[in-house]
PATI-855629 format. One record per residue (C-alpha): x negated, y negated, z negated. Coordinates in nm, 3 decimals. Each point is the difference from the previous one (the first is absolute). Example, Ala and Ser with C-alpha at 12.3 -4.5 7.8 and 13.67 -1.06 7.14 Angstrom:
BEGIN
[pt [-1.230 0.450 -0.780]]
[pt [-0.137 -0.344 0.066]]
END
This chain:
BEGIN
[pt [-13.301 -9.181 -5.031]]
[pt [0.185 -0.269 -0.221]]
[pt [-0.111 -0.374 0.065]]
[pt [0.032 -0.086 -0.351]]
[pt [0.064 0.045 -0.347]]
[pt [-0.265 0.167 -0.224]]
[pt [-0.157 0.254 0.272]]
[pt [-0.099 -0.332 0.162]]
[pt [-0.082 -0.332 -0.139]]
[pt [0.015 -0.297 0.264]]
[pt [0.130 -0.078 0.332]]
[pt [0.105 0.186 0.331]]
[pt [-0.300 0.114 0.188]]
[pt [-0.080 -0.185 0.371]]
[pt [-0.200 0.108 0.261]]
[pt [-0.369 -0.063 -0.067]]
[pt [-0.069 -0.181 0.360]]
[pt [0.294 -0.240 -0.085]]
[pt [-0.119 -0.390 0.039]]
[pt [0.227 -0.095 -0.284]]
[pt [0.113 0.151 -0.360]]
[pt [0.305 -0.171 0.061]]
[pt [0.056 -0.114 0.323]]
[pt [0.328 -0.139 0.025]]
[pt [-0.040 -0.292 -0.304]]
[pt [-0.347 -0.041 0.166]]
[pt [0.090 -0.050 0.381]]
[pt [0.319 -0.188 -0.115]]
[pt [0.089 -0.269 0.270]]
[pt [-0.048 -0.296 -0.146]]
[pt [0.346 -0.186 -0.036]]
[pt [0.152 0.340 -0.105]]
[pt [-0.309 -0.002 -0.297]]
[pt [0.097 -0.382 -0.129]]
[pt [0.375 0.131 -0.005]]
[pt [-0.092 0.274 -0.204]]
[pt [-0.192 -0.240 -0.230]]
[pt [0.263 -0.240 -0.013]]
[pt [0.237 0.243 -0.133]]
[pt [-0.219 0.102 -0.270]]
[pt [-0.099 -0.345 -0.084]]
[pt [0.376 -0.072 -0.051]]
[pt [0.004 0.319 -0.225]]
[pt [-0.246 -0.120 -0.209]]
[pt [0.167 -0.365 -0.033]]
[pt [0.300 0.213 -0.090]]
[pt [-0.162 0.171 -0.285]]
[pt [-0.134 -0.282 -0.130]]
[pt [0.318 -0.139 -0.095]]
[pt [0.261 0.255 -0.080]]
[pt [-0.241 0.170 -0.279]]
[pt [-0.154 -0.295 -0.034]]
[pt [-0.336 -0.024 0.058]]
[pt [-0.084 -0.291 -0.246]]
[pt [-0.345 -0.174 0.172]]
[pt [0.100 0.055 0.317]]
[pt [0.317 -0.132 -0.057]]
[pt [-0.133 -0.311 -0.202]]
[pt [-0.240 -0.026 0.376]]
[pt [0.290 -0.003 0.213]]
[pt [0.198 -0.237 -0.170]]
[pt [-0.258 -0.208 -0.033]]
[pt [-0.006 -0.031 0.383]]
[pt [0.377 0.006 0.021]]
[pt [0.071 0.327 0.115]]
[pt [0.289 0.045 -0.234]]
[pt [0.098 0.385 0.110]]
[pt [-0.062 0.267 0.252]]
[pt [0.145 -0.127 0.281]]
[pt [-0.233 -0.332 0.030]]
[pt [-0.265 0.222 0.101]]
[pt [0.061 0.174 0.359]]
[pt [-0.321 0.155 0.083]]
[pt [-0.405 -0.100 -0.011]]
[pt [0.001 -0.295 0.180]]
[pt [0.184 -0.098 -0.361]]
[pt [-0.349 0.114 -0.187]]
[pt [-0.104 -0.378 0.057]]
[pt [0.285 -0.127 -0.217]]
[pt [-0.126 0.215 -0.308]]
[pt [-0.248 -0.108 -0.235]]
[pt [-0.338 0.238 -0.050]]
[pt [-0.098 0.142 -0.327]]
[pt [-0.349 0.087 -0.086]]
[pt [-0.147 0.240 -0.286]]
[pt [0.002 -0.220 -0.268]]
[pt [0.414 0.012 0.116]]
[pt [-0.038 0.337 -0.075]]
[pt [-0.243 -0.006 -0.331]]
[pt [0.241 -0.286 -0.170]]
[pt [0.310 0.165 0.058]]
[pt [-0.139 0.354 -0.182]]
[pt [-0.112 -0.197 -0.261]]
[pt [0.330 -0.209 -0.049]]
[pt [0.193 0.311 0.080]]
[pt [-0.177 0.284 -0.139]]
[pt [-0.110 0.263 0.096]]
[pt [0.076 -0.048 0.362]]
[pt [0.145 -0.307 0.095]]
[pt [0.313 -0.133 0.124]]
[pt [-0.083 0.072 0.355]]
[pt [0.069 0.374 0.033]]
[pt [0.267 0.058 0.214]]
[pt [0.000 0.397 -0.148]]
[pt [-0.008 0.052 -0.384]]
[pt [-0.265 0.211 -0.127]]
[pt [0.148 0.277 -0.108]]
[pt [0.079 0.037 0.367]]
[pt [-0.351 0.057 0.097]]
[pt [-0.233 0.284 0.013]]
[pt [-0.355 -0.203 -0.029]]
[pt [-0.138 -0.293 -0.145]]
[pt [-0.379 -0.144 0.015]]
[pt [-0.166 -0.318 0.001]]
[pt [-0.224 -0.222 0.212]]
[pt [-0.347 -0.017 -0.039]]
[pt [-0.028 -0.294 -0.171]]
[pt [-0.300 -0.125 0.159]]
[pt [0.191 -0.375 0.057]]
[pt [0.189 -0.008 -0.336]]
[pt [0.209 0.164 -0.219]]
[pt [0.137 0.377 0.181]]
[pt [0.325 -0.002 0.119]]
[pt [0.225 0.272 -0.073]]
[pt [0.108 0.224 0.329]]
[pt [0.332 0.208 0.000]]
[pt [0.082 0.266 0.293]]
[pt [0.282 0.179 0.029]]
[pt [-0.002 0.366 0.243]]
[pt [0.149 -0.227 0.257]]
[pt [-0.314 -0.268 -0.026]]
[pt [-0.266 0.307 0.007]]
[pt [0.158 0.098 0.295]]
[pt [-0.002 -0.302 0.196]]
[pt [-0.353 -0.075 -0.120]]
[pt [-0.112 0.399 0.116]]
[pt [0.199 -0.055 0.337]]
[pt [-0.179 -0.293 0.062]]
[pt [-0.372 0.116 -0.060]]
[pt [0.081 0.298 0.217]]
[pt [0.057 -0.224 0.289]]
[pt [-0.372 -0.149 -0.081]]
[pt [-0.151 0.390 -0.079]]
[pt [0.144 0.091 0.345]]
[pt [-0.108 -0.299 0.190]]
[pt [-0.378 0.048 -0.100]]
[pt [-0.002 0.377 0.112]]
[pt [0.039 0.174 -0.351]]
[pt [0.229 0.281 0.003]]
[pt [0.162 0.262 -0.246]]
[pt [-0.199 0.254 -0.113]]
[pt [-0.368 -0.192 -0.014]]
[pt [-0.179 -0.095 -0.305]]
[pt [-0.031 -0.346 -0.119]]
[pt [-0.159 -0.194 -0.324]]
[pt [0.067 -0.273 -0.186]]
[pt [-0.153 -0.180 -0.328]]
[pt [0.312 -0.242 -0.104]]
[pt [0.014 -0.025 -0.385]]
[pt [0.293 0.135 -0.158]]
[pt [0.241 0.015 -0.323]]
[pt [0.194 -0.340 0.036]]
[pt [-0.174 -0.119 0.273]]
[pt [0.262 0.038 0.286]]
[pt [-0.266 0.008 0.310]]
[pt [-0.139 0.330 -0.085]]
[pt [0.305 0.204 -0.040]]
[pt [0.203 -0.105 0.260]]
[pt [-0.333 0.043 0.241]]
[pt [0.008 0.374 -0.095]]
[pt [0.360 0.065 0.003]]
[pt [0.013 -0.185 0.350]]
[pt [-0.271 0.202 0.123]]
[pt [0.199 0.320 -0.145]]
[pt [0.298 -0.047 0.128]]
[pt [-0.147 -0.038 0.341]]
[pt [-0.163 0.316 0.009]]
[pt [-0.391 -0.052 -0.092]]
[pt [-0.142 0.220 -0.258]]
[pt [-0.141 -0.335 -0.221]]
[pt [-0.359 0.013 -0.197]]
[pt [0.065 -0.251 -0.279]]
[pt [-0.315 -0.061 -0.169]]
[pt [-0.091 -0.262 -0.275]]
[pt [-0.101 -0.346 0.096]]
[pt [-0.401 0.002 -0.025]]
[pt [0.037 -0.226 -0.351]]
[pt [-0.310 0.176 -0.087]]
[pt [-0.304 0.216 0.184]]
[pt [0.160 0.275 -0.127]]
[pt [0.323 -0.011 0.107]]
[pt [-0.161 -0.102 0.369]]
[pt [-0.177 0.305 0.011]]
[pt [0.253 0.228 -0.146]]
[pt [0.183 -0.134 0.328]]
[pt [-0.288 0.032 0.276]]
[pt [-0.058 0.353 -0.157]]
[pt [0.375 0.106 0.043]]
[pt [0.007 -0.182 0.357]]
[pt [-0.235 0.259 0.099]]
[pt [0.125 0.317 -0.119]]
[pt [0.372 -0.139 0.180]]
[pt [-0.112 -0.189 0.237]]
[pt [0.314 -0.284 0.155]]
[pt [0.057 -0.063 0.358]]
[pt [0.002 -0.338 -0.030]]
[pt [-0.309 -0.163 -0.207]]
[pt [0.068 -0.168 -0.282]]
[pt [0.121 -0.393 0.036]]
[pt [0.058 -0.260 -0.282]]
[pt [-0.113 -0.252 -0.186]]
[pt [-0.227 0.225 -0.198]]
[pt [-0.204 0.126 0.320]]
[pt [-0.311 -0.156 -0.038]]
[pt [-0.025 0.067 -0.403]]
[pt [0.036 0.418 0.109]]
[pt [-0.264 -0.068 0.266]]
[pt [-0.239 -0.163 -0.299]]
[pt [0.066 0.266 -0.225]]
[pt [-0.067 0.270 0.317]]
[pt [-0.373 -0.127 0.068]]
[pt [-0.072 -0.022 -0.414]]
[pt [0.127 0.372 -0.050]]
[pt [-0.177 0.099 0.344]]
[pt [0.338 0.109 0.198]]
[pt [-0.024 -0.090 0.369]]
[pt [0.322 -0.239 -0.011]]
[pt [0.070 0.131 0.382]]
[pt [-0.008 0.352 -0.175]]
[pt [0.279 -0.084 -0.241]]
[pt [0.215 -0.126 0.324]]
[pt [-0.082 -0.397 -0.090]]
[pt [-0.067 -0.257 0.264]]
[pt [-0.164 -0.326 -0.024]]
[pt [0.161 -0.196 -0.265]]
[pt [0.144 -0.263 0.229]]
[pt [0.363 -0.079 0.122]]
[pt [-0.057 -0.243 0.301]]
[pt [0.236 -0.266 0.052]]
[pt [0.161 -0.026 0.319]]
[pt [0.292 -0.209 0.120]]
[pt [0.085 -0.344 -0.005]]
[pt [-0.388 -0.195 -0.123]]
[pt [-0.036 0.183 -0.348]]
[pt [0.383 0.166 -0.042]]
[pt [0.000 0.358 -0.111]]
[pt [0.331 0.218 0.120]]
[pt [0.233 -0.091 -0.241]]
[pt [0.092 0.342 -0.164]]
[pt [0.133 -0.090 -0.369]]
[pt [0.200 -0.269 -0.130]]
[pt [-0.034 0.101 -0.345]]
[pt [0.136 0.290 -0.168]]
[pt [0.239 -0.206 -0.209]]
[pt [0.147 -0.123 0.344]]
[pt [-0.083 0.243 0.251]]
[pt [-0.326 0.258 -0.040]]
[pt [0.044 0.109 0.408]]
[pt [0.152 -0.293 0.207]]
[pt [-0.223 0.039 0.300]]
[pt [-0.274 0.228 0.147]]
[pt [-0.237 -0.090 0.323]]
[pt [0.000 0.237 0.321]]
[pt [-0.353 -0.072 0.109]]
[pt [0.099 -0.128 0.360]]
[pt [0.078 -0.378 -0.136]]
[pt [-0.081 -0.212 -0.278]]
[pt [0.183 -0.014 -0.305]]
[pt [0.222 0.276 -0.145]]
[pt [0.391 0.075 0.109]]
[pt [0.273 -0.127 -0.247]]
[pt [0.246 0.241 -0.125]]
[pt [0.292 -0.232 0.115]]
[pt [0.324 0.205 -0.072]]
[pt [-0.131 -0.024 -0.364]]
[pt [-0.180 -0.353 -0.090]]
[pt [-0.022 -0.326 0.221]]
[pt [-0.325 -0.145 -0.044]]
[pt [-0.060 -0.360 0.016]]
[pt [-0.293 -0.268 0.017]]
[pt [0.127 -0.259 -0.123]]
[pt [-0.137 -0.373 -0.063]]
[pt [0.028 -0.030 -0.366]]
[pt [0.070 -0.369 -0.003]]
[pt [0.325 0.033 0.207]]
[pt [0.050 0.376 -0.048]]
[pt [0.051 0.002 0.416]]
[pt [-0.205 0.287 0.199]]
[pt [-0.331 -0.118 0.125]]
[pt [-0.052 0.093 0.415]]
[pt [-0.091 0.346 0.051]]
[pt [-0.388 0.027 -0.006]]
[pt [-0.002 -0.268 -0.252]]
[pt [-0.069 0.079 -0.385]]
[pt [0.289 -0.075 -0.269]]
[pt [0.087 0.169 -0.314]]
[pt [0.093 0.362 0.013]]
[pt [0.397 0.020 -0.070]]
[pt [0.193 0.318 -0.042]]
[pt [0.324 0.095 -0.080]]
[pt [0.133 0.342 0.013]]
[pt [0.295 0.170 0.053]]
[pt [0.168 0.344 0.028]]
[pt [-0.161 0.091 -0.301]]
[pt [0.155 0.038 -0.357]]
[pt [-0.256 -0.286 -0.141]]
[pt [-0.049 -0.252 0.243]]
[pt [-0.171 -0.379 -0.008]]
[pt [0.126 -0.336 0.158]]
[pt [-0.277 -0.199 0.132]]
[pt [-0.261 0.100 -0.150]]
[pt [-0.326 -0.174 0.031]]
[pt [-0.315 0.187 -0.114]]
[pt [-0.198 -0.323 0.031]]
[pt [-0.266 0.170 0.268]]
[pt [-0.082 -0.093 0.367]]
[pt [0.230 0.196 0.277]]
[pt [0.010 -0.052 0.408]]
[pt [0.254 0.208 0.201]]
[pt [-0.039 0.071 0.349]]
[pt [0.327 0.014 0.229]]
[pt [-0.180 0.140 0.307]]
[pt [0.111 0.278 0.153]]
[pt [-0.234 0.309 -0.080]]
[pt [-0.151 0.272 0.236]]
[pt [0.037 0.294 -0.276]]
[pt [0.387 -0.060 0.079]]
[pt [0.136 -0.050 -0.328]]
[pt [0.234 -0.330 0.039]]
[pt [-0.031 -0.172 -0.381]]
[pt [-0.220 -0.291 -0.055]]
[pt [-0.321 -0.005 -0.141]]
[pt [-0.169 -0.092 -0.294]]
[pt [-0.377 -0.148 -0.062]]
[pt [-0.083 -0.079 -0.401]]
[pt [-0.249 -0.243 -0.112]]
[pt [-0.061 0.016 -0.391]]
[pt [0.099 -0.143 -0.256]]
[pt [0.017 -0.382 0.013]]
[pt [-0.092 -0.050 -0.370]]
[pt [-0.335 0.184 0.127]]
[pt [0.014 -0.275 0.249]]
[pt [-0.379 -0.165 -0.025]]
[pt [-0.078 -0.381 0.075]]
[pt [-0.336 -0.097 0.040]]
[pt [-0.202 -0.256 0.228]]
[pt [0.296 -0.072 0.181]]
[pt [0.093 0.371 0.123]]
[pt [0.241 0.224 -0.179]]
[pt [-0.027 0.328 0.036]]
[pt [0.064 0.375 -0.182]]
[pt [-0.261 0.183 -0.231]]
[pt [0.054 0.287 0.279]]
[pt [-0.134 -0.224 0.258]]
[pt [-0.374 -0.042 -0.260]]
[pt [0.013 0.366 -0.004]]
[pt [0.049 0.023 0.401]]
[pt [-0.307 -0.177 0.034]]
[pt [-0.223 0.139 -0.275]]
[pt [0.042 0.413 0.164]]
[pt [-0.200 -0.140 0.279]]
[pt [-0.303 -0.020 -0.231]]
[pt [-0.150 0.333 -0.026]]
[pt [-0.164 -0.053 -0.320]]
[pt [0.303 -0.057 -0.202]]
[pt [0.255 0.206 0.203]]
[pt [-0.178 0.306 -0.104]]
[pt [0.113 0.259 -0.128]]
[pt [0.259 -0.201 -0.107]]
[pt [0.081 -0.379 0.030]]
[pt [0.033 -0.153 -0.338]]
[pt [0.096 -0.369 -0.083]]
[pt [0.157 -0.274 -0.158]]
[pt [0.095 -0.321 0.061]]
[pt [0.035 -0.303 -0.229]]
[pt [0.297 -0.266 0.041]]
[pt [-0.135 -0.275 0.082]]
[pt [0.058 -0.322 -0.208]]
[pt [-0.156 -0.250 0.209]]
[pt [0.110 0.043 0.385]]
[pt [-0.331 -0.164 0.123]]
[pt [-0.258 0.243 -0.187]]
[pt [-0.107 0.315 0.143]]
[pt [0.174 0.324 -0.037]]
[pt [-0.108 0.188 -0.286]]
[pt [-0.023 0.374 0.084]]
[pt [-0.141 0.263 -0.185]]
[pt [-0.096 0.308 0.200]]
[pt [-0.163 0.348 -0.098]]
[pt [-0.354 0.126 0.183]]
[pt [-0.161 0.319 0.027]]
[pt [-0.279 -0.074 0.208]]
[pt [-0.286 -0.053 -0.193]]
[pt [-0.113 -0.318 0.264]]
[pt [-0.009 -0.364 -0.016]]
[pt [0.371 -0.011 -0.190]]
[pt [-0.048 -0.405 0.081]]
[pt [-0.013 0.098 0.407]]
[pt [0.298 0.205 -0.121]]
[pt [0.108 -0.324 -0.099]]
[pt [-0.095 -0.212 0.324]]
[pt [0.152 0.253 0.180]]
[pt [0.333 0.057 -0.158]]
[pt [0.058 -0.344 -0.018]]
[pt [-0.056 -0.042 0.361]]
[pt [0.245 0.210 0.097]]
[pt [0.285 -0.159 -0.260]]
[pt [-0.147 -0.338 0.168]]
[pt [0.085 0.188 0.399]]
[pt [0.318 0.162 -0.135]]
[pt [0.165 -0.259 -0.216]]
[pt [-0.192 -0.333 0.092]]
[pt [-0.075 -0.037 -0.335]]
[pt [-0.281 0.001 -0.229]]
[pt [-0.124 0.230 -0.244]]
[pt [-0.166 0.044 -0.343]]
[pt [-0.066 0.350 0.045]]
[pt [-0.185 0.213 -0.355]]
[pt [-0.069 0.353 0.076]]
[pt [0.017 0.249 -0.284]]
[pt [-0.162 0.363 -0.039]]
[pt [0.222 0.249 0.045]]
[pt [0.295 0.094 -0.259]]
[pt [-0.020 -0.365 -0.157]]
[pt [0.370 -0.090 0.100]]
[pt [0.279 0.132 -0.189]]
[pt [0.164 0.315 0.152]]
[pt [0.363 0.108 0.037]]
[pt [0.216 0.292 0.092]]
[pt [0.235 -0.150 0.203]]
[pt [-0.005 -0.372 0.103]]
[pt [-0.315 -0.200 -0.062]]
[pt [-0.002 -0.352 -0.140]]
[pt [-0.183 -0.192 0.274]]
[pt [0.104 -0.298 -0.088]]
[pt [-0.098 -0.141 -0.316]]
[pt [0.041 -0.339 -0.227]]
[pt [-0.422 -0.039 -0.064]]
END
């Protein structure tokens, strides 16, 4: 049988008991690794001034790197200033329609989609076959590593159209072999259900996981679907790691959409070195933080028609230099949140994850579904003002007491807890607002 072209879309087949989808970039000694990314750092450096690449080569400059050769390899990065998205957002609006920091035109590309939005104006994204590729090589190495395999059934409820996310989610999961359930995001009770109903007549092997979890779990218990029966488990994504850091799996799809994945054996999630170096980096004096510590999360790519220098998404990253027990020799990766979501209040400073850590250990409000919001504070020495959704028909002030107690165990802070009948909160499809201005 042919390997490719049309009788089969997508890569070689492996073994199924192999440990790794691609085991010699992921068991790379280490010294050979940073010689590989040196050379493609230089690459990119390269690029940047024979086509030119005009921001990047307004950031250099500014730093005095004056051509290719002042930049020998990643111990360099240090040199090179960081841009951030409004970078990104000012140059597509002074250099419409997107920017003067492509290093591919258009025209050369076979996608284009935007960013959500949800911190400012959407970004425009541009992939060319290359970029898919890299991006689909790279979430194969995080299907493998949590046990999926070709030929099992997943789901997914990303948005789509110009949203990137959703898209490249089910063309990743495509290319890798999984026959790939895309239903709507639950914007609606209707939509939810049209999902949980199609769930059980195709049932995945792996339950559904996302942001939207707990909404398709509320909908489940109004319509009267068991949500186990629809393959859903409890709408909860534990943290585990360094304190509060999540694997860090994403660093944006306008950077990189699959950077990292976790193995299960040890915190954090396993960079995709031969393709990105990761930083956290002290945004004061743009030098790495120690490892364990928390810095800004800094990427730039490479081997990749559309790459990005130093690019700082302005959220909280930790890597992990350890060696690991699953056997796979690249650093690891913890993320934190964003820092603009970065609370103060009564002295502690903290992430609206953290509120929500503490408020699933109060039955009442966990169930079926935890439901919440949390005002910015404007006066660091008031209570917390948290709004939180009930179904129990109880005391909702020892819902209160009780709530707040655990904030006050968890956090060390104190809270104005109100407790609302059920459905009272806004609802959303995708990502929630839980943080909110009043």
């Amino acid at each position: 049988m042919p390997t490719s072209g049309p009788e089969r879309l997508g890569p070689d087949p492996r073994p199924l008991d192999q440990q790794f989808w691609d085991p010699e970039m992921q068991t790379m000694g280490r010294e050979e690794r940073r010689a590989l990314q040196d050379e493609r750092l230089r690459d990119v450096i390269r690029r940047v001034f024979e086509r030119p690449v005009p921001l990047f080569k307004r950031k250099l400059e500014s730093a005095g790197i004056t051509g290719p050769d002042d930049v020998k390899g990643v111990d360099d990065l240090i040199h090179i200033p960081t841009i951030v998205k409004d970078d990104l957002r000012r140059s597509e609006a002074e250099h419409p329609p997107v920017g003067d920091y492509r290093f591919t035109d258009i025209r050369d590309c076979v996608r284009v989609g935007t960013s959500t939005g949800t911190t400012g104006t959407p970004t425009l994204m541009l992939w060319s076959r290359h970029d898919i590729w890299v991006e689909y090589e790279s979430a194969a190495r995080w299907w493998w590593r949590i046990g999926y395999r070709p030929g099992q059934i997943i789901t997914h409820a990303h948005p789509a159209y110009l949203y990137g996310g959703g898209v490249m989610l089910q063309g990743a999961y495509e290319y890798f072999g999984l026959l790939s359930i895309w239903v709507p995001p639950p914007d609606t009770d209707e939509l939810a259900e049209q999902a949980l109903r199609f769930w059980m007549r195709v049932k995945p092997d792996h339950p559904f996981t996302g942001f939207s979890t707990g909404r398709f779990w509320e909908v489940a218990t109004k319509v009267g679907i068991n949500p186990e029966d629809a393959g859903l488990n409890i709408p909860h994504m534990p943290g585990f790691g360094l304190g509060k850091g999540l694997p860090l799996m994403t660093a944006g799809a306008e950077c990189y959409a699959y950077p990292s994945g976790p193995c299960g054996q040890k915190p954090g999630a396993h960079i995709n070195e031969d393709w990105c170096v990761i930083q956290a980096v002290d945004p004061d004096t743009g030098r790495e933080v120690p490892d364990g510590e928390w810095g800004n999360l800094t990427v730039t790519t490479f081997g990749r028609d559309n790459p990005l220098i130093r690019y700082d998404l302005e959220e909280a990253a930790a890597l992990l230099r350890d060696e690991c027990t699953c056997g796979e020799t690249t650093i690891r990766g913890l993320w934190g949140g964003r820092f603009k979501d970065l609370l103060a209040s009564q002295g502690k400073r903290f992430q609206v994850n953290e509120v929500e850590s503490a408020l699933r250990k109060v039955e009442d409000v966990a169930k079926p579904t935890l439901e919440y919001q949390v005002v910015k504070p404007k006066r660091h020495d008031a209570p917390l003002v948290i709004r939180v959704e009930s179904t129990s028909t109880g005391d909702r002030m020892d819902t209160a007491r009780r709530a707040a107690a655990v904030v006050k165990e968890e956090l060390g802070i104190d809270a104005d807890v109100e407790v609302l009948a059920r459905d009272t909160l806004p609802r959303s499809g995708y990502k929630a607002t839980r943080l909110v201005d009043d």
